[in-house]
Every structure is written in structure tokens, then in C-alpha cells.
N, C-alpha and C positions, 0 to 999 in steps of 0.2 A: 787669487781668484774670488772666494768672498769680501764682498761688499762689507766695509765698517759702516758701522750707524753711530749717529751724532747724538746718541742719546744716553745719558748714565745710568743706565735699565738692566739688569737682567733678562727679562724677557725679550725688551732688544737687541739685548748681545745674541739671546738664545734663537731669535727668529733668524737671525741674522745668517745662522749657519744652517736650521732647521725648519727655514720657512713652508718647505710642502711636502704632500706625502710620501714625494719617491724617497725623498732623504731619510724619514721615519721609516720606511716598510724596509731601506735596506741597513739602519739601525737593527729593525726588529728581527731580519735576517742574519746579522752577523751575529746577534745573541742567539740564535738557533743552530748556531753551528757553519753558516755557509761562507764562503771564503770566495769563491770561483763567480767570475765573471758571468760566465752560461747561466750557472746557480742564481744566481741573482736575477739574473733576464728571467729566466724561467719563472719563479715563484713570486716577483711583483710583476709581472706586464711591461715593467718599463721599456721604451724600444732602446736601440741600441744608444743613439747619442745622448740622450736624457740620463741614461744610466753610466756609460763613457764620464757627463758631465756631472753626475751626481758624487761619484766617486772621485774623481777628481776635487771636489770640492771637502771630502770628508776627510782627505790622503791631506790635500790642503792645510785645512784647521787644525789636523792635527788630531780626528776623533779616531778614524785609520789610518794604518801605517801598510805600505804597498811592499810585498814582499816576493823575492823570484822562488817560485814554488817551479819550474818547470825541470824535468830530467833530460829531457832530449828539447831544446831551444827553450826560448823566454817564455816562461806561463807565471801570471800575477796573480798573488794570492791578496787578499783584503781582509785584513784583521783588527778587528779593535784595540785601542790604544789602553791605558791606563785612562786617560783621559774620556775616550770610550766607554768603558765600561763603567767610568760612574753614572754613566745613563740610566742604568740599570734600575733605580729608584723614579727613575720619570719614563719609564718604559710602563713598568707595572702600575705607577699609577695612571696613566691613559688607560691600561688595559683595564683594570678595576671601574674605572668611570666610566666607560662603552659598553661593559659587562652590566651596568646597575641601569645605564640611563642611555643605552640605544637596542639592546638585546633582551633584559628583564631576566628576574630568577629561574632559573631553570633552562632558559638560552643561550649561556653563555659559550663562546666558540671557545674558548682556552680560558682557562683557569690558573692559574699558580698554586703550587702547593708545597707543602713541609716534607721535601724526598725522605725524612726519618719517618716521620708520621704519618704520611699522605693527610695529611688536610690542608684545607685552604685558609689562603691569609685571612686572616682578621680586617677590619677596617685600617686605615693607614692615619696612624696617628704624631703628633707634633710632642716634642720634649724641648724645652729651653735646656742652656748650656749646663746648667744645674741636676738637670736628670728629671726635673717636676714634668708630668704632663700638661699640657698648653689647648683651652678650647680653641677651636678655629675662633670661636666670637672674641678671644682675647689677643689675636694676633694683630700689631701694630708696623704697620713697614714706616722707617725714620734713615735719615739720610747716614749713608755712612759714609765713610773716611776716603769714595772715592766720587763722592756725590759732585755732580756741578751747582751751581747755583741757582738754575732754573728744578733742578730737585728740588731742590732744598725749600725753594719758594712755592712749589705745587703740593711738595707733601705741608706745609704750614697752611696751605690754603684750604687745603679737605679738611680741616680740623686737628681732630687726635689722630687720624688716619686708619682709625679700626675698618676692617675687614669687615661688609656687613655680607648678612646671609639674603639673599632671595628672598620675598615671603611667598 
């Protein structure tokens, strides 16, 4: 059901299954606990076949796995996978970047926080393999071991390929 893409991207791989929002809002659902088909309809909007087909597509990839939740006939339950839930780290940072840079301090609709501590995350920060912390300004994307060639020739062509910021 999902479309491959001809490109040796991460983020193509990743649009590829998570190109729009119905796909994310029933991500962000199944991290909230909902499983049930209605649940779902209910709490994104989506109508019936958009969400039929969104689901289908996660059951697909692999991010959900479809499971018979029903006692009295067939009732399907949508749960995240293993594979699913390493979302969890690009769930909260979309939430954290919407929170800072579409809603402003003091706005935000949900927050994350330390269930021990109650407080909220800290900024979300990079570590090389090594355990050192990593500026964003020093992060380099370089072809890896499943790169094609037209990689390989685009990231040589930007340069060193550093990450620049905005100014």
C-alpha cells in the first residue's frame, strides 16, 4: 500500500509513510492511549475512508499492528508496533517546535514532562556515538553505507555539508 521512493533519504523514506497529517494526529493518538477505530474518528476529524486508509497504511509499514480486540464478533484494535513507538522521539520533537514556534511561552497546548519530577523537558539535545555533546552548527550529514551515487555526489557538492542555522 505505501508507495517506495527512488531516493536514499531518510526523510524520504519517512514521508513516504508519514506524508500528512491524518497519519501524524493518529500516531499522536495511539501514543495517548487510543486503539479503537470510533476513538480515532472522534479525536482527529478524519472521516471514515481517509482514516480506513490511513490505518491501513500504518498496519502496512509496519508502524501498527491490527489486532481482534472484539468479545461478541470482530472489533480491531490499532496498536503500535516496536517500530511505532520509536516515534516517540519525533513525536516530542514536533511537539516542542510548535510549542516554541507556533503557540509561544506560555501557550503551549501540552507539554511533556518528568512523571517523577513533574517538570518539563529541557531543550532536545544531540550526542555522538561517543556520549560527547554535538552543536547543531557541528552536525555533518555524509553518505553512508546505503547511499546511492547520486547521494553521494549531492552531499560532495554542498561542500562539508554542515547544517547551517537560519539567520
Amino acid at each position: 500500500m505505501t508507495k517506495r521512493h527512488t531516493h536514499t533519504c531518510g526523510i524520504a523514506a519517512m514521508t513516504n509513510i508519514f506524508g500528512d497529517r491524518w497519519t501524524w494526529l493518529l500516531v499522536r493518538e495511539a501514543f495517548y492511549g487510543v486503539s479503537r477505530f470510533t476513538d480515532f474518528k472522534r479525536n482527529t476529524g478524519a472521516s471514515r475512508n481517509i482514516l480506513t486508509y490511513r490505518l491501513a497504511a500504518l498496519v502496512g509499514s509496519g508502524v501498527f499492528e491490527e489486532v481482534d480486540v472484539g468479545t461478541h464478533g470482530t472489533r480491531k484494535g490499532y496498536f503500535l508496533t516496536e517500530k511505532g513507538k520509536s516515534l516517540l522521539p519525533v513525536m516530542i520533537a514536533m511537539g516542542e517546535w510548535a510549542n516554541a514556534h507556533e503557540y509561544g511561552a506560555g501557550s503551549e497546548p501540552v507539554v511533556q514532562i518528568n512523571s517523577e519530577t513533574d517538570l518539563p523537558l529541557g531543550q532536545i539535545r544531540f550526542y555522538d556515538a561517543g556520549g560527547s555533546e554535538v552543536a547543531v552548527e557541528k552536525l555533518v550529514p555524509v553518505p553512508g553505507p546505503g547511499a546511492s551515487a547520486a547521494t553521494i555526489r549531492r552531499l560532495k557538492k554542498i561542500g562539508d555539508g554542515r547544517i547551517t542555522q537560519a539567520r
